[in-house]
C-alpha positions in Angstrom: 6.1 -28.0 29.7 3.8 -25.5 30.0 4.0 -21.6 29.1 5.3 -19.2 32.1 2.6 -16.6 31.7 -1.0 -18.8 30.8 -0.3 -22.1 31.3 -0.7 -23.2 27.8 0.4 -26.7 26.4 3.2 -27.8 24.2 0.9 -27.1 21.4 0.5 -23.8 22.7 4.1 -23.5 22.9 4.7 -24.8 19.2 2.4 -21.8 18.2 4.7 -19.5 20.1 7.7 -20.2 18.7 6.4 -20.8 15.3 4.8 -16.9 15.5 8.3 -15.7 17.0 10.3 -17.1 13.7 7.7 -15.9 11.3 8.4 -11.8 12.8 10.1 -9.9 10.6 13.5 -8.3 11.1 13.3 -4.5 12.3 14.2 -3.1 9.0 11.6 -4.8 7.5 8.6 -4.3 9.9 9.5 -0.5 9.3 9.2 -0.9 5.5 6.2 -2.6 6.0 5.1 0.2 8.8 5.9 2.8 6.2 4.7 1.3 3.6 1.4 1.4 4.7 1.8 4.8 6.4 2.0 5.8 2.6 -1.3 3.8 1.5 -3.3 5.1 4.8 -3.8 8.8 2.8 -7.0 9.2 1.7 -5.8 11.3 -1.3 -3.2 8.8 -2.4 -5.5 6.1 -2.0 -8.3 8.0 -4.5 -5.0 8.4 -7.1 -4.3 4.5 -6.7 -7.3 3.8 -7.7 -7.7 5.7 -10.6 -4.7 5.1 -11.5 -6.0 1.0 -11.5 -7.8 2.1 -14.5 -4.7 2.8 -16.5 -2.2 5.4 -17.0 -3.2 9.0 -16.3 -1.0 12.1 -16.3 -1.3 14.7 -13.3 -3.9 17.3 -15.6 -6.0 13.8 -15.4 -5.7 13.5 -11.6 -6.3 16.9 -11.0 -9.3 16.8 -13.1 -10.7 13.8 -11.2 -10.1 14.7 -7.8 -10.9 18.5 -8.7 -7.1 19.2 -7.4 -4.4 21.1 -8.3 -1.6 20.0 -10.1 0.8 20.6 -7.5 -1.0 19.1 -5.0 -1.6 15.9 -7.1 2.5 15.9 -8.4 3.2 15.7 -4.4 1.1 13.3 -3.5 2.3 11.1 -6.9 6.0 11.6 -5.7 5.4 9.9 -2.7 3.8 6.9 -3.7 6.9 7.1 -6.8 9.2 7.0 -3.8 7.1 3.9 -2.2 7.6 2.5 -5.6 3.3 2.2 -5.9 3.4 3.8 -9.1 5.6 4.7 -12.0 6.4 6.8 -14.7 6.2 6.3 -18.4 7.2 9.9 -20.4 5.4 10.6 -23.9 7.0 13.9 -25.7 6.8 16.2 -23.3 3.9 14.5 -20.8 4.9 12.0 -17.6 1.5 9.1 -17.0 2.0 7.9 -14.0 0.6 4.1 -13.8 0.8 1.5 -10.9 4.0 -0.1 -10.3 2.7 -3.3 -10.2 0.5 -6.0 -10.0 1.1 -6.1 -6.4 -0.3 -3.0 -5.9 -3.8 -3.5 -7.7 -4.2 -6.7 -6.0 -3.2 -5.3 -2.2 -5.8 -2.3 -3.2 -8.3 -4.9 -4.5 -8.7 -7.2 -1.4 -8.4 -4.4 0.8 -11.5 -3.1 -0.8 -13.2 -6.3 -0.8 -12.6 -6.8 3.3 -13.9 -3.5 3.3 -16.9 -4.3 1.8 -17.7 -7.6 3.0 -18.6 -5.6 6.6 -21.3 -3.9 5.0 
């Protein structure tokens, strides 16, 4: 049998099928979609990374990225709601801190396919 639209083999079709089951439900492809709708900021991307380097509060962000605090507490609440980074509260200061290993590693090898082009 061969496929309707190239001609392909039953290998071919075994590749077809096999990527059909792999897709992702709807939900979850929009997750994923927003998900990295979220990551694709260049501001939230510079906070990721410095927050890679350990837990920093917003005075530190804004010092960094020569911000201002409110733009660096919005930009931090979205990527809180993406659950990319979270809170730890010391007396009267919030450090914000990445949520997860996950995180550093997606942000590492996306650097590193980055990099490997140059």
């Amino acid at each position: 049998m061969n496929c309707p639209n190239c001609g392909g083999d039953e290998k071919h079709l075994l590749r077809i099928n096999k990527a059909k089951e792999k897709l992702p439900t709807k939900d979850k492809l929009t997750n994923l979609s927003d998900f990295y709708k979220v990551m694709g900021d260049d501001t939230r991307l510079k906070l990721l990374m410095c927050l890679d380097e350990g837990p920093l509060c917003v005075s530190d962000l804004a010092c960094i990225l020569n911000m201002t605090l409110s733009a660096i507490s919005h930009q931090l609440k979205i990527l809180r709601v993406a659950k990319l980074v979270k809170t730890n509260k010391v007396g009267k200061v919030v450090y914000y801190e990445l949520d997860d290993e996950h995180v550093k590693k997606i942000l590492d090898m996306g650097l590193e396919h980055i990099l490997e082009r140059d």
